[in-house]
C-alpha positions in Angstrom: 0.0 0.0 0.0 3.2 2.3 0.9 3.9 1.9 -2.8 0.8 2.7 -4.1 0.9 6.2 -1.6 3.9 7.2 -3.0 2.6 6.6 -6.8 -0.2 8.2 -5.9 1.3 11.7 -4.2 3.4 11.6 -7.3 0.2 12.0 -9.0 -1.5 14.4 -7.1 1.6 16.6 -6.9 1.7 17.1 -11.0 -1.5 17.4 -11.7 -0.5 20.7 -13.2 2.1 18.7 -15.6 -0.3 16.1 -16.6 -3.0 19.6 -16.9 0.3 20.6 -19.5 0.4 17.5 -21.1 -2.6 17.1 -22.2 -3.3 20.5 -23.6 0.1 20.0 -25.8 -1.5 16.9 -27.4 -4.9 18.5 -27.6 -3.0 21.7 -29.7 -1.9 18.6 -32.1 -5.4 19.1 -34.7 -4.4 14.8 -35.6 -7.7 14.7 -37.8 -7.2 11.4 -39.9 -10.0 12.0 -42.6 -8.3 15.1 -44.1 -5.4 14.4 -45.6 -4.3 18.4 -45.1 -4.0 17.2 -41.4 -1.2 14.5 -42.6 1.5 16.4 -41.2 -0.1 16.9 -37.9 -1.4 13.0 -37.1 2.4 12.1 -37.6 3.1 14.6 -35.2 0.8 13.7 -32.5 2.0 9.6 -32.9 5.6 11.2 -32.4 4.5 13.0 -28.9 3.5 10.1 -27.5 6.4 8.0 -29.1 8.9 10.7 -27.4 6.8 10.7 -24.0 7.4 6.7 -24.0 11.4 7.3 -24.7 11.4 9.9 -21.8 9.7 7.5 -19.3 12.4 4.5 -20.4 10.1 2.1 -22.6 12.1 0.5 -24.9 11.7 -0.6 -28.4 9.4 2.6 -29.1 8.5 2.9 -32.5 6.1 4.7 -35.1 5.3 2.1 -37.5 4.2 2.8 -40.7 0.9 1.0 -42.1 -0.6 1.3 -45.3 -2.6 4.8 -43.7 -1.5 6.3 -41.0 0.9 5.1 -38.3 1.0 2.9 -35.0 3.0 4.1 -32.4 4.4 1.2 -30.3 6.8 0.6 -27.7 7.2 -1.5 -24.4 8.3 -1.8 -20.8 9.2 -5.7 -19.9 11.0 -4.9 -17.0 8.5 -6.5 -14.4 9.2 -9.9 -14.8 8.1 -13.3 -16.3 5.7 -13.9 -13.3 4.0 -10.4 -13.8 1.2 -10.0 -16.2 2.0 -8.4 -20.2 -1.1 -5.6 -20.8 -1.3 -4.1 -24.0 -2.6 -0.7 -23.8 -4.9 0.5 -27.0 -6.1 3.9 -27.8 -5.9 5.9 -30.7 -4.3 9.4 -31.3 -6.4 10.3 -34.4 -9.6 12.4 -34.1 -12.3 13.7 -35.5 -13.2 17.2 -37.9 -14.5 19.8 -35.8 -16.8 20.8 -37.9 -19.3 22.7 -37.5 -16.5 25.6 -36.2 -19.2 28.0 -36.0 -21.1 26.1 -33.1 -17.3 26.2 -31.0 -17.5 28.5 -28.3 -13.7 28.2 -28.8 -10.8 27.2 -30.8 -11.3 23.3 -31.1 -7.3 23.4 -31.0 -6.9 25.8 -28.2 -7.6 24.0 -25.1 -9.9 25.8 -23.2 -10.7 25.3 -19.4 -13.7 26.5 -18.1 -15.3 25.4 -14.8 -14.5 21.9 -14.1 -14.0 20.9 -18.2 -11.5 21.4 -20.4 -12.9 21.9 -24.1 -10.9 20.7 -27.3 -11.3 18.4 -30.1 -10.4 15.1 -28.8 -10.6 16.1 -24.9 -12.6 13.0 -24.6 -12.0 10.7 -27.3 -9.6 10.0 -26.6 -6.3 12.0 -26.0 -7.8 12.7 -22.1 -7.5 8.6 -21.5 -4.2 8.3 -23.5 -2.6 11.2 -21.3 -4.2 10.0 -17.9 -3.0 6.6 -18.6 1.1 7.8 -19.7 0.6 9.6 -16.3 -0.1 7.3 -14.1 2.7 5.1 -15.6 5.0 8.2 -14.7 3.8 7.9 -11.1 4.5 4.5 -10.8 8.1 4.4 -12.8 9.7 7.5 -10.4 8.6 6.1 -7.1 7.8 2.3 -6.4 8.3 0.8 -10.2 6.2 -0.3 -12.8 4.7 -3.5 -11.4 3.1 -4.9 -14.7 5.2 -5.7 -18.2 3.5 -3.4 -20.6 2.9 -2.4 -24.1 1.4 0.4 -26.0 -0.4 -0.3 -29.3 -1.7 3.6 -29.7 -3.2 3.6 -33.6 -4.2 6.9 -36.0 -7.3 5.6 -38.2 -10.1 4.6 -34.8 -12.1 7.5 -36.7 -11.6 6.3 -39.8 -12.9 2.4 -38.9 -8.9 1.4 -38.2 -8.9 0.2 -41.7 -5.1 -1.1 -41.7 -5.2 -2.0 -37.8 -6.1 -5.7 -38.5 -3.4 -6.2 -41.2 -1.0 -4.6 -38.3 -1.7 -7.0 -35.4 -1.9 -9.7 -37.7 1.6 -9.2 -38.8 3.3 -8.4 -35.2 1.3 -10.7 -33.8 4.5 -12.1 -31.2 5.0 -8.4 -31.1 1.7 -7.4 -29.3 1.7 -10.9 -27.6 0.0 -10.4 -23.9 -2.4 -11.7 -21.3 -4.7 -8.4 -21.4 -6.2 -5.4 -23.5 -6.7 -2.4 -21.8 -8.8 -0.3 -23.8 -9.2 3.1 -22.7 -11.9 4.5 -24.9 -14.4 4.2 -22.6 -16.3 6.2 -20.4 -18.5 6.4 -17.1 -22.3 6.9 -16.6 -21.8 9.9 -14.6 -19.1 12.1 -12.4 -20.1 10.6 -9.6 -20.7 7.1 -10.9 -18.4 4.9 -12.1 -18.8 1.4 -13.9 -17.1 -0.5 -16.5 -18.1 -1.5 -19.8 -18.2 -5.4 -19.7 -19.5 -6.3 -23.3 -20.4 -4.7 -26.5 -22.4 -5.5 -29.4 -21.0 -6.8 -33.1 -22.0 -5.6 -36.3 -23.3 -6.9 -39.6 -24.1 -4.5 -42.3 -25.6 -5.2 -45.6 -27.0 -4.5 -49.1 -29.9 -5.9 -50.8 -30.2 -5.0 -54.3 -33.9 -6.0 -55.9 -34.0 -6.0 -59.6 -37.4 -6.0 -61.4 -37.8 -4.9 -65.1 -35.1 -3.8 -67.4 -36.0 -0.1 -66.8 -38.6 1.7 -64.8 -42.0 1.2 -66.9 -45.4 3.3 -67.2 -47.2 2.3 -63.6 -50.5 2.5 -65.7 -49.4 0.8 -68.9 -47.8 -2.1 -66.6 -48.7 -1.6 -63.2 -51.0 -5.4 -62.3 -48.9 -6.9 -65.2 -45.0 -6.8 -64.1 -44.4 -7.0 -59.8 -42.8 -3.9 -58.2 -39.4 -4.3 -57.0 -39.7 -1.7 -54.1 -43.0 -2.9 -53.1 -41.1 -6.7 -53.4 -38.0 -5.7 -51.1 -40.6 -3.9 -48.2 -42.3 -7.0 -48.0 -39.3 -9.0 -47.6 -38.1 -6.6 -45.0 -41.2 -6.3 -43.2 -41.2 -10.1 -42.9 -37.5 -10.0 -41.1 -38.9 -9.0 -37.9 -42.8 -10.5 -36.3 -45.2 -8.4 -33.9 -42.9 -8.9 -30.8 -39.7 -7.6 -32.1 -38.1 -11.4 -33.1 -36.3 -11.6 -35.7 -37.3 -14.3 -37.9 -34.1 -15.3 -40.1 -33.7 -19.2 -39.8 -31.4 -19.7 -36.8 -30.8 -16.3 -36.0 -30.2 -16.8 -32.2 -28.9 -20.2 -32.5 -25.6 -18.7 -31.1 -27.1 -15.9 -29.1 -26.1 -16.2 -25.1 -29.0 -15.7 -23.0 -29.0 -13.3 -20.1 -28.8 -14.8 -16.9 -31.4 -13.7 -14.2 -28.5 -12.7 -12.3 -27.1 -10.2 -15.0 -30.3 -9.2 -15.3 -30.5 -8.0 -11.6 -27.1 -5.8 -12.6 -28.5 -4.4 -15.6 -31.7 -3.3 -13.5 -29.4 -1.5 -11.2 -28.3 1.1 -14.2 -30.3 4.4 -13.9 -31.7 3.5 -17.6 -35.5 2.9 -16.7 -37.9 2.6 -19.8 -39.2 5.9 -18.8 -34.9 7.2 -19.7 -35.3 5.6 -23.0 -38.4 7.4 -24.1 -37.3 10.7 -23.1 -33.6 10.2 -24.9 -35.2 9.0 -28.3 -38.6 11.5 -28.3 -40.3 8.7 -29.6 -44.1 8.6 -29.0 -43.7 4.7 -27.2 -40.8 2.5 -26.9 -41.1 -0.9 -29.4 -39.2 -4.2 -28.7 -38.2 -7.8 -28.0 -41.1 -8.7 -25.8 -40.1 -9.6 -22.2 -37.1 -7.7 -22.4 -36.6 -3.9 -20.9 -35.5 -1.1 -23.1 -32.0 -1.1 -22.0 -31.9 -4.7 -22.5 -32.8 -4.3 -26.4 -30.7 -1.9 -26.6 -27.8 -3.2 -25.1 -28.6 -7.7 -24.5 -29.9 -8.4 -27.6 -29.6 -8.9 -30.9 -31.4 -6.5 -33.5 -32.1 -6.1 -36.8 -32.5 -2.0 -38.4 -33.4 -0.7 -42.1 -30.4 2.0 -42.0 -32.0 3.3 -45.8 -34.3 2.2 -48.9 -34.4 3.7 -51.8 -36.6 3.5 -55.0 -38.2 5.0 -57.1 -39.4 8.7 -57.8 -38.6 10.7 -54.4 -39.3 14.2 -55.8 -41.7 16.9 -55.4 -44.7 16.0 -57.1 -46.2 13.0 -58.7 -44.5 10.5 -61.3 -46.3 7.1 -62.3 -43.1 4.8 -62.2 -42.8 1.6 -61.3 -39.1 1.2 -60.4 -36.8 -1.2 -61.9 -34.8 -1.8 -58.3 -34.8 -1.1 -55.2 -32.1 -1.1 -52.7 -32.1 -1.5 -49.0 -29.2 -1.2 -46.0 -29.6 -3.7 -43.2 -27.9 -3.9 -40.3 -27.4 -6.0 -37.4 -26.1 -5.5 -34.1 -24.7 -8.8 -32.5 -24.6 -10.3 -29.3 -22.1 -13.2 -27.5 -21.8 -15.6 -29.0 -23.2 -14.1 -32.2 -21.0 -13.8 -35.8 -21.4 -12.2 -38.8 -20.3 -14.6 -41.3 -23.4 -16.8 -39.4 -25.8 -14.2 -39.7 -25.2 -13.6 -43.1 -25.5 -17.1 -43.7 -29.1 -17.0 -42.1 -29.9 -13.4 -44.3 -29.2 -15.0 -47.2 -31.2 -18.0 -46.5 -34.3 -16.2 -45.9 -33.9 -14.3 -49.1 -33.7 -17.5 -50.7 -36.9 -18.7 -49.2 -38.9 -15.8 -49.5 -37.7 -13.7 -52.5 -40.9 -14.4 -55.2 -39.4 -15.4 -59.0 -40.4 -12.0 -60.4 -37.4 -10.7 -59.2 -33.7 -11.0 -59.2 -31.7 -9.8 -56.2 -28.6 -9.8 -54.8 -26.9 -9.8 -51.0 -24.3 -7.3 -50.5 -22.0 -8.2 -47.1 -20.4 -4.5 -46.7 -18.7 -4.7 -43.0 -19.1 -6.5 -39.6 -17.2 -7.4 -36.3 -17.2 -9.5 -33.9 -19.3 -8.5 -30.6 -17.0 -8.8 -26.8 -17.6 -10.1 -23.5 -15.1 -10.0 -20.6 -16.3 -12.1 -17.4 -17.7 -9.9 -14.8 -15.9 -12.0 -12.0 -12.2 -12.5 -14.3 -9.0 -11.0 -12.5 -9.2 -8.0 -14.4 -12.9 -6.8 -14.3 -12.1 -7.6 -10.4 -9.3 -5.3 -10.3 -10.5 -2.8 -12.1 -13.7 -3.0 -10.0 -11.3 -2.6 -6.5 -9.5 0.8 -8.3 -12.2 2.7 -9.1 -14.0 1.8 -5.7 -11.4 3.2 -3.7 -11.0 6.4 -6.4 -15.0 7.0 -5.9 -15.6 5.9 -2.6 -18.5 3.6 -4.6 -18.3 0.2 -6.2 -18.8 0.7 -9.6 -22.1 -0.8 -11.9 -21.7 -2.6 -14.5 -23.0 -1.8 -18.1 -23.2 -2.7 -21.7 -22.8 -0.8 -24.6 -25.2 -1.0 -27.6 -22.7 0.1 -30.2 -19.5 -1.8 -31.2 -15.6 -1.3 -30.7 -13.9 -3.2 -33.9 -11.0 -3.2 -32.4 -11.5 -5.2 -29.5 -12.9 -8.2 -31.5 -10.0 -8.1 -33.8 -7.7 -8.3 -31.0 -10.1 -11.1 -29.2 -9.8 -12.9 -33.0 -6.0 -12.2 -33.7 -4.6 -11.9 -30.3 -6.7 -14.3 -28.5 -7.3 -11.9 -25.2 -10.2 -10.0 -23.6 -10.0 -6.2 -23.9 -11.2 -4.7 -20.4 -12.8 -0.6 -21.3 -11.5 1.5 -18.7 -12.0 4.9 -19.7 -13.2 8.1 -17.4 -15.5 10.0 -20.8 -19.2 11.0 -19.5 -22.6 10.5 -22.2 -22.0 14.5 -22.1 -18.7 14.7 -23.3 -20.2 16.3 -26.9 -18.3 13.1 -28.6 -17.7 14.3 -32.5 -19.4 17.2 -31.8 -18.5 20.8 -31.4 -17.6 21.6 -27.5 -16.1 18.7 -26.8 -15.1 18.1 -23.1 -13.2 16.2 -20.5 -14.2 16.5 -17.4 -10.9 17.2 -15.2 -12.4 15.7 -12.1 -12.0 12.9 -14.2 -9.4 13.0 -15.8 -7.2 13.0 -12.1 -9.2 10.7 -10.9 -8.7 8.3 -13.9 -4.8 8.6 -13.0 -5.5 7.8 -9.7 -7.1 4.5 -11.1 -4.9 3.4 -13.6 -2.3 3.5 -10.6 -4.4 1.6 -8.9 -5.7 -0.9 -11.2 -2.2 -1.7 -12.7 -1.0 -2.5 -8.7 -4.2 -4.7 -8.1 -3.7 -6.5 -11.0 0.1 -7.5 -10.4 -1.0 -8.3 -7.2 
């Protein structure tokens, strides 16, 4: 414990260097999609690469991929007993467009009140920076108690095109008994939690070809079938009157939620009532015998993410359409995959497609959903830090959306990613004003320091 206190007064006693840190990398504008902004995400992957050299990791690097570059480098100086984390984050951020709507420069940090405002405050150079800190901490007092590596990528904003070709190819490299992943967030200041599981993705195209060209409605309208009116009818039949999905053997591989989990989930201050008021909706619509946050969150779904077809314009045109073309997409649950799920698409079409049409299934992206055990080592330690940061066990949530990047490195790497990041649902993620809340962002410090000395314990 006499280590931790000194790790930890460390940390208290720089807050206004790590304040100074993270400003400097917030000043970096490392926006990926604009290739004007080349110069500057090399730039930011070289900060961090130099603040690794400075605290004595070795074998720091910024590796080139076929896009932007990885910036890696390592610290094995704990032992063979100790355990080997990978760190993952990303550098890279978003536009901030609209820079009207910024009260000010997005790449001027800006502290007012208890937040400091700046592109990427949040997502995610606040985590990166908290996390190098609290490694500081530990390396000038008691001593880095864990082996550890940084995997810290330039593309997350993108969709980390090249990061799968990069771990697949330094796969020995990047070889370790746990992901953190500090892209993550808490439910609210004074409530923390972790982030146990996420959903998967499967996103397609279905293309619906009916006539060589779009024909007269009332020269052939009765005569020749309508693709558009063909592929709503398909969709429509995807899902019944209680929310199931009805593609043959869709939740074959779907893990059910234990009454016990269910309990946790019930804890989370998401009542039905939260939902309605988040979405404006007129009524909430579902799996039957499931809550709203369990939908949105537990359970597999299937969305119409845009059709089009036809004559769209002002006014009236007697067409019928030649094709029609719908995006589905699924979100995916343990034990869930997309290549199964496509499987079952396909074999619906098959069935239920009539002969007066051709169509044609388009598989356009999908990963893998992630589950780390609630009672493992490292949910448990991670639990224990943040308990003695708040003063409050932390609750544990699900997120509805998906993380590629963690089933990639579950796929390639073989390891559960634990999400251990300090953001708030207020943060303004991608959006102008975008926040960290300091309170935060110390206290996320204090808990890495404390997490990384529970675990090696």
């Amino acid at each position: 414990m006499s280590d931790i206190n000194a790790a930890l007064n460390y940390a208290r006693e720089h807050r206004e260097a790590s304040l100074e840190d993270l400003k400097a990398l917030l000043r970096i504008p490392s926006i990926s999609t604009l290739s004007e902004h080349r110069s500057d995400v090399q730039r930011a992957a070289e900060w961090i690469a130099e603040r690794l050299k400075a605290l004595g990791f070795e074998a720091v690097d910024v590796m080139p991929t076929k896009g932007h570059p990885v910036v890696y480098g390592e610290w094995m100086n704990a032992g063979a007993d100790a355990p080997t984390i990978l760190f993952y984050g990303h550098y890279d951020v978003q536009p901030a467009d609209p820079l009207d709507l910024w009260e000010s420069d997005p790449f001027d940090p800006q502290v007012r009140g208890d937040d400091i405002f700046a592109r990427g405050a949040s997502d995610m150079k606040g985590q990166i920076v908290a996390h190098l800190r609290a490694v500081e901490a530990l390396i000038r007092t008691s001593g880095l108690p864990i082996n550890l590596k940084y995997m810290i990528e330039g593309e997350e904003e993108i969709g980390s095109p090249n990061l799968g070709d990069f771990i697949a190819e330094h796969k020995d490299l990047l070889a370790c008994d746990l992901c953190l992943n500090g892209d993550s967030g808490i439910l609210a200041p004074d409530m923390p939690s972790i982030v146990y599981a996420l959903r998967g993705l499967a996103y397609f195209e279905i293309h619906v070809q009916g006539p060589a060209s779009d024909l007269h409605s009332g020269v052939f309208g009765g005569a020749v079938d309508n693709p558009a009116q063909v592929l709503c009818e398909l969709i429509a039949g995807m899902r019944d009157e209680n929310g199931r999905i009805t593609l043959p053997g869709f939740y074959d591989d779907v893990r059910p939620l234990s009454e016990e989990e269910r309990a946790e989930l019930a804890r989370l201050p998401q009542s039905d009532e939260w939902w309605l008021k988040q979405t404006g909706a007129p009524a909430l619509f579902g799996e039957e015998g499931y809550t709203a946050l369990e939908r949105a969150t537990a359970r597999p779904t299937l969305d119409v993410n845009g059709i089009l077809s036809g004559f769209t314009g002002e006014g009236a045109k007697t067409v019928l359409p030649a094709k029609a073309m719908a995006k589905i997409s699924m979100r995916l649950v343990p034990d869930q995959r997309p290549e199964r799920v496509h499987e079952a698409l396909r074999a619906y079409l098959e069935t239920h497609a009539p002969p007066t049409v051709t169509w044609e299934l388009k598989y356009i992206t999908g990963c893998l959903p992630a589950i780390v055990e609630r009672d493992s080592e490292a949910v448990q330690a991670a639990s224990r830090a943040l308990a003695a940061v708040w003063g409050k066990p932390p609750l544990f949530t699900r997120q509805g959306g998906s993380v590629p990047v963690v089933g990639i490195i579950k796929e390639l790497l073989d390891v559960d990613s634990l999400m251990l990041g300090f953001g708030l649902p207020d943060d303004n993620l991608h959006a102008p004003n975008e926040k960290f809340h300091l309170p935060n962002f110390f206290r996320g410090i204090e808990t890495y320091i404390r997490f990384m000395c529970e675990l090696a314990s």
